[in-house]
C-alpha positions in Angstrom: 0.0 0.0 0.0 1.3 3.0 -0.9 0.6 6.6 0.9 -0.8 9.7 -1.2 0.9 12.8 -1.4 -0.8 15.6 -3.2 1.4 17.5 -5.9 0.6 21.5 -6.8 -0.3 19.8 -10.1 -3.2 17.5 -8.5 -4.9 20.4 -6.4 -7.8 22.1 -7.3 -8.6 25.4 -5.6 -12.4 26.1 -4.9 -13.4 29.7 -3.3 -16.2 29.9 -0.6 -18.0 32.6 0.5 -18.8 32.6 4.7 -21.0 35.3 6.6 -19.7 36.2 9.6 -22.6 37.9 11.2 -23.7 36.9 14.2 -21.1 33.8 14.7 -18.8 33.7 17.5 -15.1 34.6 16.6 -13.2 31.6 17.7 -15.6 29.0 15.7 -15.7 30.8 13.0 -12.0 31.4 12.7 -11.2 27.6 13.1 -13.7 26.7 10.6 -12.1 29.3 8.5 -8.3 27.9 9.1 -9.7 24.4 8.2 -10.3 25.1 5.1 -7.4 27.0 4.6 -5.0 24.8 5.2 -7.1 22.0 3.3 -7.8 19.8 5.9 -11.7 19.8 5.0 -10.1 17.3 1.6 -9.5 13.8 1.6 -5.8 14.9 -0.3 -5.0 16.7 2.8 -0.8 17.1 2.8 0.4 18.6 5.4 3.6 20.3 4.4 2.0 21.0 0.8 -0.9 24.0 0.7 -4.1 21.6 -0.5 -6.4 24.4 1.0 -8.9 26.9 -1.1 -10.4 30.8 -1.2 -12.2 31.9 1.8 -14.0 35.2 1.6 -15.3 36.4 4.5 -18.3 39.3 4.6 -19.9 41.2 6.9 -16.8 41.1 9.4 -18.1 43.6 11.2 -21.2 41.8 12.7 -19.1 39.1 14.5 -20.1 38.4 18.0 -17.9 37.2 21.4 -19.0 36.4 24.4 -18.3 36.9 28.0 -16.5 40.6 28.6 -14.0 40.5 25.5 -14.8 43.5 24.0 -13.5 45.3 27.2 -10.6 42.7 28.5 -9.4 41.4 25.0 -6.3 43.6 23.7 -4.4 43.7 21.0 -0.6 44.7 21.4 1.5 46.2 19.3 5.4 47.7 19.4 6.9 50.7 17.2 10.2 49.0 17.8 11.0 52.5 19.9 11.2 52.4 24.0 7.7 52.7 25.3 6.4 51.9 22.2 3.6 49.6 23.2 0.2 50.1 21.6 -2.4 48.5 23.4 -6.3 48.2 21.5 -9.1 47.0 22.6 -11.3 44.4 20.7 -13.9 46.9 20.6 -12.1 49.8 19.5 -10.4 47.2 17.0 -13.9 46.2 16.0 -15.0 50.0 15.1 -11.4 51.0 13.9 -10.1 47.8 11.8 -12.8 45.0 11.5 -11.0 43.1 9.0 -8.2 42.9 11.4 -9.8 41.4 14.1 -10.8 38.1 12.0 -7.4 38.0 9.8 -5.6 38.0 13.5 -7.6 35.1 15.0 -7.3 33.3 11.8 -4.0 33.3 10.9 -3.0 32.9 14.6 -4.7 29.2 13.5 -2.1 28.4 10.8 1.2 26.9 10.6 4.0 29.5 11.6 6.8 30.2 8.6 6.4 30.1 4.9 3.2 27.8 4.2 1.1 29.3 7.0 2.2 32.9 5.2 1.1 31.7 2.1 -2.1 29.9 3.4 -3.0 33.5 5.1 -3.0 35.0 1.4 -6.0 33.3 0.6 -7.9 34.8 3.3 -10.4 37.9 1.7 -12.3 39.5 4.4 -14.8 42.2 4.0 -16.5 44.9 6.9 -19.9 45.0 4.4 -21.9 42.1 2.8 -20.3 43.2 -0.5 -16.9 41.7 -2.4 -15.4 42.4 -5.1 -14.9 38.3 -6.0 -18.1 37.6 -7.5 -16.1 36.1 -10.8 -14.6 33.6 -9.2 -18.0 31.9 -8.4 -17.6 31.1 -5.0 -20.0 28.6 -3.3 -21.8 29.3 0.7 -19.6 27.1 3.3 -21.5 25.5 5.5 -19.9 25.6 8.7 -20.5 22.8 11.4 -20.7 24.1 15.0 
């Protein structure tokens, strides 16, 4: 018996379209890395990028529970002494929705050069509009 190991040549990329409003962050950001990194395929490789397209709309609508939007913070350094930024995930949320999904997200991949390259397939979107609509991509249904 001999084990299968997908080839860039044997992968066929598909392009899905979620709606983030009104699921919670964490699910929906595993459900999202899933699918990135291909593990949703029976060719799932690990050290090869089998994944597809997510888009990701109405970003702004997500929901979290318990007090996160007050005790969740994003942290950030200018490289300069006292250069910490700190952001809350509601300010982050009114700022920089995008950035609030894309940071959970690729926080789910593989660190170094495949999970960099995984994360380029990740499209999000604030509004319920995108720009992919030639690419014909199909609802995911997620399962939680």
């Amino acid at each position: 018996m001999k084990s299968f190991v997908a080839s860039p040549a044997t992968i066929q990329k598909k392009w899905y379209v979620v709606d983030a409003a009104g699921q919670t962050l964490g699910r929906l950001s595993s459900e999202i890395a899933k699918v990135l990194r291909g593990k949703n395929k029976p060719i799932y490789t690990p050290f090869i990028d089998t994944g597809d397209y997510v888009i990701v709309v109405n970003a702004d609508k997500v929901k979290v529970t318990g007090k996160k939007l007050q005790q969740k913070v994003y942290f950030s350094h200018s490289k300069y002494p006292g250069g910490v930024r700190e952001v809350t995930l509601a300010n982050m949320l009114e700022k920089k929705p995008t950035e609030v999904i894309i940071h959970a997200v690729k926080g789910m991949l593989p660190k170094g050069p495949l999970g960099r390259q995984m994360i380029t397939k990740l499209h999000v979107y604030a509004g319920p509009e995108h720009p992919h609509a030639a690419q014909k991509p199909e609802a995911l249904e997620l399962k939680f």
